[in-house]
C-alpha positions as CSV (number, residue, x, y, z in Angstrom):
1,X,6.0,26.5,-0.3
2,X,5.5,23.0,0.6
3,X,9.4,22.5,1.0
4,X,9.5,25.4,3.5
5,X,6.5,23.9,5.3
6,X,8.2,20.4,5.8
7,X,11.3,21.7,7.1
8,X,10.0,23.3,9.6
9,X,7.6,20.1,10.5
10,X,10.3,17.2,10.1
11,X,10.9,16.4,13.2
12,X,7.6,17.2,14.6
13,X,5.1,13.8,16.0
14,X,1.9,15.2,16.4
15,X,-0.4,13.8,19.8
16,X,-2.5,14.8,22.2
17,X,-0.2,17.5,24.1
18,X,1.3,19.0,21.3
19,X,-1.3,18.7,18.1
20,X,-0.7,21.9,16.6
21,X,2.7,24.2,15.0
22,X,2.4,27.6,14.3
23,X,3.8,27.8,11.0
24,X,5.4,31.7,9.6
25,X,5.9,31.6,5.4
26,X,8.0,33.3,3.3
27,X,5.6,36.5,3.4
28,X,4.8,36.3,6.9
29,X,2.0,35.3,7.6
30,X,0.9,32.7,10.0
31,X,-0.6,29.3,9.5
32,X,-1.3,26.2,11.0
33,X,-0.4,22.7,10.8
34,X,-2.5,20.1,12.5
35,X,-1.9,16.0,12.6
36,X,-3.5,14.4,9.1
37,X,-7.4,14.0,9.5
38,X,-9.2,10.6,9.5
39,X,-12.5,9.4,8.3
40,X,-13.9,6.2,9.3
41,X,-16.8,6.9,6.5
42,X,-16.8,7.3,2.6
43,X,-17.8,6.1,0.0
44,X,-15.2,6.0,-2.8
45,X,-17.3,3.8,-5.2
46,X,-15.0,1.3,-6.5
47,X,-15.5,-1.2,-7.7
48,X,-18.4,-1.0,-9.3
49,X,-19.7,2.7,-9.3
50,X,-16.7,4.3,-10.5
51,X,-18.7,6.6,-12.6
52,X,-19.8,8.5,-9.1
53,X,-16.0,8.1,-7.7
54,X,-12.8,6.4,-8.4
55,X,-10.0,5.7,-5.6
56,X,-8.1,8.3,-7.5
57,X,-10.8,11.2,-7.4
58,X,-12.0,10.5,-4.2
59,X,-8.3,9.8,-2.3
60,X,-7.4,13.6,-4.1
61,X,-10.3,15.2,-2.4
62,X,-10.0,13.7,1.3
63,X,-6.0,14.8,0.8
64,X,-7.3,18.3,-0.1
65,X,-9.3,18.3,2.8
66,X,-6.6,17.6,5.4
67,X,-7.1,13.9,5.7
68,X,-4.4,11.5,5.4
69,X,-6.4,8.5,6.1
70,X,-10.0,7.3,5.5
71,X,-12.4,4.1,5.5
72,X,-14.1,3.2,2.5
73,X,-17.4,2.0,2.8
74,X,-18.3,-1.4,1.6
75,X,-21.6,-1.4,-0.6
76,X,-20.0,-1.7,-4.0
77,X,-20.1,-4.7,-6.7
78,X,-19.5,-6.9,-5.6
79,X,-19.8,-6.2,-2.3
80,X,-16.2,-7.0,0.1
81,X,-18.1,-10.0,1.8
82,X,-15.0,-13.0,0.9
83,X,-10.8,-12.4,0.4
84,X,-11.7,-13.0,-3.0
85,X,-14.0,-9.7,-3.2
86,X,-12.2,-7.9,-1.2
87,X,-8.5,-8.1,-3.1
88,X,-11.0,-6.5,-6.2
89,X,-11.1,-3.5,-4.0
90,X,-7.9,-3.7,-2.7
91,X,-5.6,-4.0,-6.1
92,X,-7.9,-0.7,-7.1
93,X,-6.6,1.2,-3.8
94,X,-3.1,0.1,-4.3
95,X,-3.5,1.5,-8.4
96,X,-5.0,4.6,-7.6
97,X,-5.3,5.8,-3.9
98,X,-3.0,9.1,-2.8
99,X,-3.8,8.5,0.7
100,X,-4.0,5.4,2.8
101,X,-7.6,4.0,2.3
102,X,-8.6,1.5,4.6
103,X,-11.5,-0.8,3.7
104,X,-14.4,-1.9,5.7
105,X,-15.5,-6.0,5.0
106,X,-19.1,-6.3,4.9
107,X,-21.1,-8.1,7.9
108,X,-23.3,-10.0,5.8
109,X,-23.0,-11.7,2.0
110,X,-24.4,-9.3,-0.5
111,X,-25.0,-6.9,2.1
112,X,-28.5,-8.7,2.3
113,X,-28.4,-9.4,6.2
114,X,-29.4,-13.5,5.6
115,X,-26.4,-14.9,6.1
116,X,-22.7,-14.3,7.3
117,X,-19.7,-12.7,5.3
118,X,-16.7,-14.4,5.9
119,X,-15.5,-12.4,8.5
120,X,-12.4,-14.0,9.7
121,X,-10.6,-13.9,6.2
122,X,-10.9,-10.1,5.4
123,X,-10.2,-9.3,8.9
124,X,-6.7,-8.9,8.4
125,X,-7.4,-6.4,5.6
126,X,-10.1,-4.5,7.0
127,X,-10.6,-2.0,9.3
128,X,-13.9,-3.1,10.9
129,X,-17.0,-4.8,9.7
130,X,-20.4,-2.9,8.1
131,X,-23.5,-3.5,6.7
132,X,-23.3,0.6,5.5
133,X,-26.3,2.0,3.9
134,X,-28.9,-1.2,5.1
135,X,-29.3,-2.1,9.0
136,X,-28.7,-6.0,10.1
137,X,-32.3,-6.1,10.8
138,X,-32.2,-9.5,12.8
139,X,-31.4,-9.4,15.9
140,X,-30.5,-13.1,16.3
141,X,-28.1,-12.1,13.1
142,X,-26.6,-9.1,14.6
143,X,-25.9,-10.9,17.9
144,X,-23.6,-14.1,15.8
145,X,-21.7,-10.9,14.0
146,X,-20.9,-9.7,17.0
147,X,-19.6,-12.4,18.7
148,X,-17.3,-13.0,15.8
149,X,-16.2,-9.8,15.3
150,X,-15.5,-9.8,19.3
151,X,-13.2,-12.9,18.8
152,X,-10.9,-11.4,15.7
153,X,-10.7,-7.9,17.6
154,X,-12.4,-6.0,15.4
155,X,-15.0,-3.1,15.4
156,X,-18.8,-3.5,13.9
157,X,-19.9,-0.2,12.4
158,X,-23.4,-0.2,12.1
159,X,-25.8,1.8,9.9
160,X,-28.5,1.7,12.5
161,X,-31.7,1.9,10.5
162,X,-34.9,-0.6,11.0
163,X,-36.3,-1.5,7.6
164,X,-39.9,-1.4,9.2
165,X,-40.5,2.2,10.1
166,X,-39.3,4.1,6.8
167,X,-42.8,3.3,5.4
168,X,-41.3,5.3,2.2
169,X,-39.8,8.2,4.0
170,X,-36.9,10.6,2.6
171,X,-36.8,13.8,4.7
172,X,-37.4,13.7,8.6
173,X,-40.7,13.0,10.0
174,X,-41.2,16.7,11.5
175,X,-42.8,20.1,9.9
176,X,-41.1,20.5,7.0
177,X,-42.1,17.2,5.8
178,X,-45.7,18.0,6.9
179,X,-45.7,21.6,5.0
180,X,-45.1,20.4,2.0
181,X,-46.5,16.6,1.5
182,X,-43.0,14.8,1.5
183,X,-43.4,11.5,3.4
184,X,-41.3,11.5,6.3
185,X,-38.3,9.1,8.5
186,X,-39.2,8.8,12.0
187,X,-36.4,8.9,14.5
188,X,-37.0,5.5,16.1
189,X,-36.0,4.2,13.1
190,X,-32.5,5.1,14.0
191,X,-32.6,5.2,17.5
192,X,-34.5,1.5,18.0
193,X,-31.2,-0.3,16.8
194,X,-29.1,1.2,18.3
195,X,-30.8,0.4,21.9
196,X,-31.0,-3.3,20.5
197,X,-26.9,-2.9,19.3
198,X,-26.1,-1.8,23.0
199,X,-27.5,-4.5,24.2
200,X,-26.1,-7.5,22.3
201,X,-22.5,-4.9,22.8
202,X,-22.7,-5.5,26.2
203,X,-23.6,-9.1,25.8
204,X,-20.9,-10.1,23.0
205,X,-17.9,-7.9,24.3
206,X,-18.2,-6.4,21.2
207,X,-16.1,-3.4,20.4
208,X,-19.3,-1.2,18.5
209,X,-19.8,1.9,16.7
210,X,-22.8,3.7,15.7
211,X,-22.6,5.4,12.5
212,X,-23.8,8.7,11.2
213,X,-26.3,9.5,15.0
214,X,-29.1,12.5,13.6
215,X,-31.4,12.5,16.5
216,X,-31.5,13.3,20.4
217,X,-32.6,10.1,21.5
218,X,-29.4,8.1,19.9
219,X,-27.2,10.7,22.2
220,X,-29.0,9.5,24.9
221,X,-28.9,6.0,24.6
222,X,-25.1,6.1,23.4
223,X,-24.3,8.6,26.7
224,X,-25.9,5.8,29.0
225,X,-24.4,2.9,27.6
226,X,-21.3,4.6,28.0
227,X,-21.9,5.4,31.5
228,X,-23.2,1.5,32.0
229,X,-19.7,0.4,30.5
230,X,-20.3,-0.8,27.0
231,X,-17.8,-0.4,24.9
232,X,-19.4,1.8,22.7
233,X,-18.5,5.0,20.0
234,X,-20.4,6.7,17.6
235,X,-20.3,9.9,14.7
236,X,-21.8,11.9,13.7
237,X,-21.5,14.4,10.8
238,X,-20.6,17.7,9.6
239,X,-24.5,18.3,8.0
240,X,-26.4,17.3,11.1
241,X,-23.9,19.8,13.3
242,X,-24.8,23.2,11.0
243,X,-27.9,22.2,9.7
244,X,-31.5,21.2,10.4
245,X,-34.9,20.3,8.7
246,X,-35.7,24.4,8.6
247,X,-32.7,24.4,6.1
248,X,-34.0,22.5,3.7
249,X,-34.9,23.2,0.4
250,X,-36.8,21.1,-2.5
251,X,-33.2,20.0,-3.7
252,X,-31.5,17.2,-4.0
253,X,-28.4,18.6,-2.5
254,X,-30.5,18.0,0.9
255,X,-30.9,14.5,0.6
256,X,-29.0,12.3,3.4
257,X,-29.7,9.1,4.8
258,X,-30.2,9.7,7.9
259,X,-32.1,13.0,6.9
260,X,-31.5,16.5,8.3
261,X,-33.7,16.3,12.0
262,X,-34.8,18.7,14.0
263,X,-32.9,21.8,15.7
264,X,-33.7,19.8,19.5
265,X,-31.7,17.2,17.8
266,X,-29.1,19.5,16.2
267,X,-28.7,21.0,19.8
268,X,-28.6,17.5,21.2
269,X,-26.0,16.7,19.0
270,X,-23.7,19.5,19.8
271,X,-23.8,18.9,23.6
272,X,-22.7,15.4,22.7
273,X,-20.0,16.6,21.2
274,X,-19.3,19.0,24.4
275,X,-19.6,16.6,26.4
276,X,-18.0,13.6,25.2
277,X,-20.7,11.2,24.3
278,X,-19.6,11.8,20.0
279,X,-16.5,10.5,19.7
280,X,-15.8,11.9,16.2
281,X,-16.8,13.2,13.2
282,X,-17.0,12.0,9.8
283,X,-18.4,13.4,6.6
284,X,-20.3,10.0,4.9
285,X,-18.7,11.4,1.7
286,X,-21.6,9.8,-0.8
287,X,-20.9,11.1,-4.5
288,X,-23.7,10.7,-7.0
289,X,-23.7,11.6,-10.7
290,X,-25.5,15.1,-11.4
291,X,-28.5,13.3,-13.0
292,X,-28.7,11.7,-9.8
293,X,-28.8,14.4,-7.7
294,X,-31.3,16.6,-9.9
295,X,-34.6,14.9,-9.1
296,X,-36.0,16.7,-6.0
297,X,-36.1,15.3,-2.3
298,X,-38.0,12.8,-3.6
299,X,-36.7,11.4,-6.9
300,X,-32.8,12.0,-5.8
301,X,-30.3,9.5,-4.6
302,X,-29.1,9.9,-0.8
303,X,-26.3,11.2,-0.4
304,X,-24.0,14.4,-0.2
305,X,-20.4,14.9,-0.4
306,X,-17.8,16.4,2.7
307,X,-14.5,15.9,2.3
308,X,-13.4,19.1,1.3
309,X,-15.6,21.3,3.4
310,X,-15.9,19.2,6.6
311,X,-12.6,21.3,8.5
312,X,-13.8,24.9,7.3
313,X,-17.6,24.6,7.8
314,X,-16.6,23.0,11.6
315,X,-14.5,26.0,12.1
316,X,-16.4,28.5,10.6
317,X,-19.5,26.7,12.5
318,X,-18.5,25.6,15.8
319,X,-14.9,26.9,16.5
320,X,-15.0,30.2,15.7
321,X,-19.1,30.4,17.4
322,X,-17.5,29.4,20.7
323,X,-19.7,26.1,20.3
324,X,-16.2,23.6,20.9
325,X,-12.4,24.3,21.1
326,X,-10.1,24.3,18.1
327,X,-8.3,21.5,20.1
328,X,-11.4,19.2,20.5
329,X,-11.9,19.7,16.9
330,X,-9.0,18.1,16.0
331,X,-9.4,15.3,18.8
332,X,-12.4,14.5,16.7
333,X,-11.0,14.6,13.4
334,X,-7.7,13.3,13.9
335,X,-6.9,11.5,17.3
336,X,-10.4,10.1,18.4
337,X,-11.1,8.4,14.6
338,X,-7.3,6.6,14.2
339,X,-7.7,5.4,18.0
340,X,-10.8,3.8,17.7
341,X,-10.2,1.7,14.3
342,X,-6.4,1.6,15.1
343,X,-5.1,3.4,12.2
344,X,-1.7,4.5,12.8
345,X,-0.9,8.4,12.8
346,X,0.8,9.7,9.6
347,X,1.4,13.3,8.0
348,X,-0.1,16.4,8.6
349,X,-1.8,19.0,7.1
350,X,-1.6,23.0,7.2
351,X,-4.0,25.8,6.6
352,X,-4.5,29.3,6.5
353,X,-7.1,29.5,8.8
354,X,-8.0,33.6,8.0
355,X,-8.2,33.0,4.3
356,X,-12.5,32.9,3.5
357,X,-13.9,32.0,0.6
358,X,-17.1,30.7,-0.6
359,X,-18.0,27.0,-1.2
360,X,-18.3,26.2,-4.7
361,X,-18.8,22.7,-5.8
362,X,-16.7,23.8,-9.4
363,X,-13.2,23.3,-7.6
364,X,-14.3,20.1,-6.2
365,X,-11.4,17.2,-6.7
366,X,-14.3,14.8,-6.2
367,X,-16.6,14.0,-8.4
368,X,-19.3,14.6,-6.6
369,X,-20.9,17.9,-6.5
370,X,-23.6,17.6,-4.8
371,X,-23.4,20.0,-1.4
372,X,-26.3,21.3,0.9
373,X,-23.5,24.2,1.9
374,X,-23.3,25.5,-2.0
375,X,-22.5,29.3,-1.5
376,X,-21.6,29.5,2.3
377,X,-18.9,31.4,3.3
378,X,-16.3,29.8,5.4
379,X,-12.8,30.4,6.8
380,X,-10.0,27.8,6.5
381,X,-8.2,27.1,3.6
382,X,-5.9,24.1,3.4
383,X,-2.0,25.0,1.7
384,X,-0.4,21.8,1.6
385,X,-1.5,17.6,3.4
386,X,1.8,15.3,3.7
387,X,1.5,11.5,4.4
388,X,3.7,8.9,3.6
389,X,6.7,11.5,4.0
390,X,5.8,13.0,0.9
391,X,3.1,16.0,-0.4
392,X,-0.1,14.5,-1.4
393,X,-1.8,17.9,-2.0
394,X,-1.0,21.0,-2.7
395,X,-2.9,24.5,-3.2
C-alpha cells in the first residue's frame, strides 16, 4: 500500500497553495495526503523518565499520528541547561527517534528560574528555549533571557504560570471545582505572565511564544499585542478546543496543567483560532505511568497524552462541525508550527478520512494511556506517515 501511496506522492512539495493530494488505492477508494504534522510540545521523557516514554515509543506514536517532526520538552534529568546536558539527550534521539525530534534548551539551570542556562552553547542544537512545566517567575530574570535569546535568534517558549496564585489548585477555579470541594487554578495565573512576557517582548525584540493558552483573557492579550506589533505566537491544544470544566470527571485522565477552563474560554479559544490570533496547535503529549494516572484529580500527575488523536478529534470536532476549514487545520498543524521554530518541511502523511472508530488507549504506540477522550468516536484514520524519504509508519 505504502509503495502505491509514494509513487503517486514523489514528486509532490507540499505548501501553502497546494497542501493536499487526493490519493485513489488499489480498491478505490479515496484518501488524503497532507504535508507531515509538527509539534512544538512533548514530552518524550528521556533522559531520565524513560519509564513514562522513551524517544523510541514516543517518536512511533507522533509518526502514527501524522507528524514528521516534533519538539521535545526540556524538564528531564538532568535538565538540557549546558552542551554537556544536552548531547545526553541528543545521543538518545539519534539511538532511538523515527522521526526528527528537535530539542528545546532550558532558560534557566535546573529549570529553577535563579540563574541562567547557558544559552548560547545549545542554541545551535535547539529549537527555542523553555522553562516548560515551571514559569520564570522573575521578571528581572525573564527580561536577561530574553535579551539573549533575541541576540542568538531564537524563540522563548514560555509556560506562563505565576507560582503565587495556584494556592494548591488542580482543576480550574470555576463550578465544578466549587461542586465538589476540589481546590481550584485561577486564570490570572496564566494570563498575568503573559501580559508581563508581552511586555519585556516588545522591549527585548524577542521572538516569543506562549505555550498551551486555556483561558479568554490570554486570547485577548495575545490578539492586542499582535495588533501593537510584538512579535508574538502562541498554542493552544486539542483538550481545551473539545472540552471544558463541565466534562470533567473525578479521573485522572482530566488532569492538565493548565486545567480544562470554562466553555466562555473554550469559545474564546475557538474564535482565536478563526480569527488568527492561535497560531497553532500542539497536543503537550505528557505520558505518566498508570499508577500515576490512577489517583483522582487530586492525587494524579498532570498530564495527558495527544499524539495519536490530535488530527481525528480536530476533524471530527472542528472540521467536520463547520467550526474551521480543513485547510486552516493543516496551516496549524503543519505550516504555522515549522515556520515559527524554523523546522524545515519533510514527508507527508495520508488518511482515510471516512474510516471511524473509537478511541481506545489499548492500540496506543505510546506509552501513555492516559486520555480524557477514552471511548469517543472520531473519523480520520491515518494509512501510512513518510519522512526522511522513507515510511515511518504504517497501518
Amino acid at each position: 500500500m505504502d509503495t502505491r501511496m509514494c509513487s503517486q506522492l514523489q514528486n509532490w512539495t507540499p505548501e501553502r497553495g497546494d497542501w493536499f493530494r487526493v490519493l485513489t488505492l488499489a480498491d478505490g477508494r479515496k484518501v488524503f495526503a497532507f504535508p507531515g504534522f509538527c509539534d512544538v510540545h512533548v514530552h518524550f521523557r528521556e533522559p531520565g523518565f524513560s519509564y513514562k516514554e522513551t524517544m523510541k515509543s514516543g517518536s512511533r506514536a507522533a509518526a502514527r499520528g501524522g507528524y514528521t517532526a516534533v519538539c521535545a520538552m526540556p524538564n528531564l534529568d538532568p535538565v538540557p541547561d549546558s552542551a554537556a546536558h544536552l548531547e545526553e539527550e541528543l545521543s538518545l534521539i539519534r539511538a532511538g527517534a523515527v522521526i526528527p525530534v528537535i530539542p528545546y534548551g532550558a532558560l534557566t539551570v535546573g529549570e529553577r528560574g535563579e540563574e541562567a542556562a547557558d544559552l548560547a552553547a545549545m542554541a545551535p542544537f535547539v529549537c527555542g528555549f523553555s522553562d516548560d512545566g515551571r514559569g520564570v517567575q522573575s521578571e528581572s530574570m525573564m527580561r536577561d533571557l530574553m535579551g539573549q535569546a533575541a541576540r542568538l535568534g531564537k524563540v522563548v517558549a514560555a509556560h506562563c504560570e505565576d507560582a503565587s496564585l495556584l494556592r494548591g489548585g488542580y482543576i480550574h477555579d470555576g463550578a465544578y471545582a466549587r461542586a465538589h470541594g476540589h481546590k481550584g487554578i485561577c486564570s490570572e495565573s496564566e494570563w498575568g505572565p503573559i501580559a508581563r512576557d508581552v511586555r519585556l517582548a516588545a522591549e527585548t525584540g524577542c521572538a516569543y511564544h506562549v505555550c498551551h493558552i486555556s483561558c479568554r483573557e490570554s486570547v485577548e492579550i495575545i490578539r492586542r499585542a499582535k495588533k501593537a506589533g510584538v512579535n508574538v505566537t502562541c498554542e493552544t491544544a486539542p483538550h481545551y478546543l473539545v472540552l471544558c470544566d463541565e466534562d470533567l470527571q473525578e479521573d485522572g485522565r482530566f488532569k492538565m496543567n493548565p486545567p480544562l477552563r470554562s466553555r466562555s474560554d473554550r469559545e474564546a479559544l475557538l474564535e482565536g483560532l478563526s480569527d488568527g490570533t492561535i497560531d497553532m496547535i500542539a497536543t503537550d503529549h505528557a505520558p505518566h505511568s498508570t499508577q500515576e494516572k490512577a489517583r483522582g484529580l487530586q492525587g494524579s500527575a498532570f498530564g495527558i497524552v495527544g499524539l495519536e488523536t490530535a488530527f481525528p478529534l480536530l476533524y471530527t470536532q472542528l472540521v467536520r462541525q463547520g467550526v474551521i476549514s480543513l485547510k486552516r487545520l493543516i496551516e496549524l498543524m503543519a505550516f504555522a508550527p515549522r515556520e515559527r521554530f524554523g523546522i524545515a518541511a519533510d514527508g507527508f502523511t495520508v488518511w482515510d478520512l471516512d474510516a471511524e472508530s473509537v478511541i481506545d488507549p489499548g492500540e496506543f504506540l505510546s506509552k501513555g494511556r492516559s486520555t480524557p477522550f477514552e471511548g469517543m468516536r472520531v473519523y480520520g484514520r491515518c494509512l501510512l506517515t513518510a519522512a526522511g524519504g522513507r515510511a515511518v509508519y504504517r497501518a
